[in-house]
N, C-alpha and C positions, 0 to 999 in steps of 0.2 A: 650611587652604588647600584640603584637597579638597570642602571641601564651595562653595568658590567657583568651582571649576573642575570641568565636570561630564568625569567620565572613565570608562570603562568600569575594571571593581576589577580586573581583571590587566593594564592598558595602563598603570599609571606606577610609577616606582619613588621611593621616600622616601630624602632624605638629611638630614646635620645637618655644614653646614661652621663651622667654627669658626675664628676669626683669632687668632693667636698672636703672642705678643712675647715678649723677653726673649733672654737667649743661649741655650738651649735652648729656647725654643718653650715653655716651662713656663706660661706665662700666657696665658688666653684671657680675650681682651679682648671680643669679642661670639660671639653663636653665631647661624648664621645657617639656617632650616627651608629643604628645598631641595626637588624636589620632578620628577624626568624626567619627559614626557609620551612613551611610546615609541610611541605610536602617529603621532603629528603630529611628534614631535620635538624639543619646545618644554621647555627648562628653566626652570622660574619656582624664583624666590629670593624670599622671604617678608621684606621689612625692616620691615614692620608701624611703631613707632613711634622707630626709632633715627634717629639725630640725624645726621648728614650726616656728621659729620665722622667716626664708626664704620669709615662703608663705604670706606678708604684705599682707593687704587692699586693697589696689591701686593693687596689683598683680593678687592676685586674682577678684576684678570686673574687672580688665584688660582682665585676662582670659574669666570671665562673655561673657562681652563685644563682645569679639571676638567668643568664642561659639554659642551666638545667632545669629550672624551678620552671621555664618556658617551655620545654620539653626537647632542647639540644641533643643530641647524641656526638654532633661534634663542634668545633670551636673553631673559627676561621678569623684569622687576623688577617684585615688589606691596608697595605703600607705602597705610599709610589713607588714606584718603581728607581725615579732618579731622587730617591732620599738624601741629606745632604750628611747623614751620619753611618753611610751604606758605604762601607769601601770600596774605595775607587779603583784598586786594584781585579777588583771582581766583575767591573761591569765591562761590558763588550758593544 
């Protein structure tokens, strides 16, 4: 992800959220690379090739959540580009 986002090396900081279930939180169901940009302020979350149905509600305002409390002002989702649940009528 950093080599997609060009950033200066002490202006971002690196995370790894992780979504959990079960009664104790014991099972991590995806893991998600996360990635502040402190200088612009921009948190990108790397979903790369997970399937929609991963990124629940609660996960992502999870994510929400923890973005702003990092000091976000915006939210960026990077998904590939040839996703396999990305309509194929749209791509060129």
């Amino acid at each position: 992800m950093i080599n997609l986002i060009k950033l200066a090396e002490d202006k971002y900081k690196l995370y790894e959220l992780d979504s959990r279930t079960g009664l104790n939180g014991s099972k991590c169901l995806e893991s998600f690379p996360c990635m502040m940009d402190e200088e612009h302020n921009n948190f990108y979350v790397w979903l790369g090739d997970i399937t929609i149905d991963k990124l629940t509600k609660t996960t992502f305002l999870n994510i929400v959540s923890f973005a702003e409390k990092a000091g976000a002002s915006a939210l960026i989702l990077i998904q590939n580009r040839n996703h396999a649940q990305k309509c194929k009528s749209s791509q060129s």
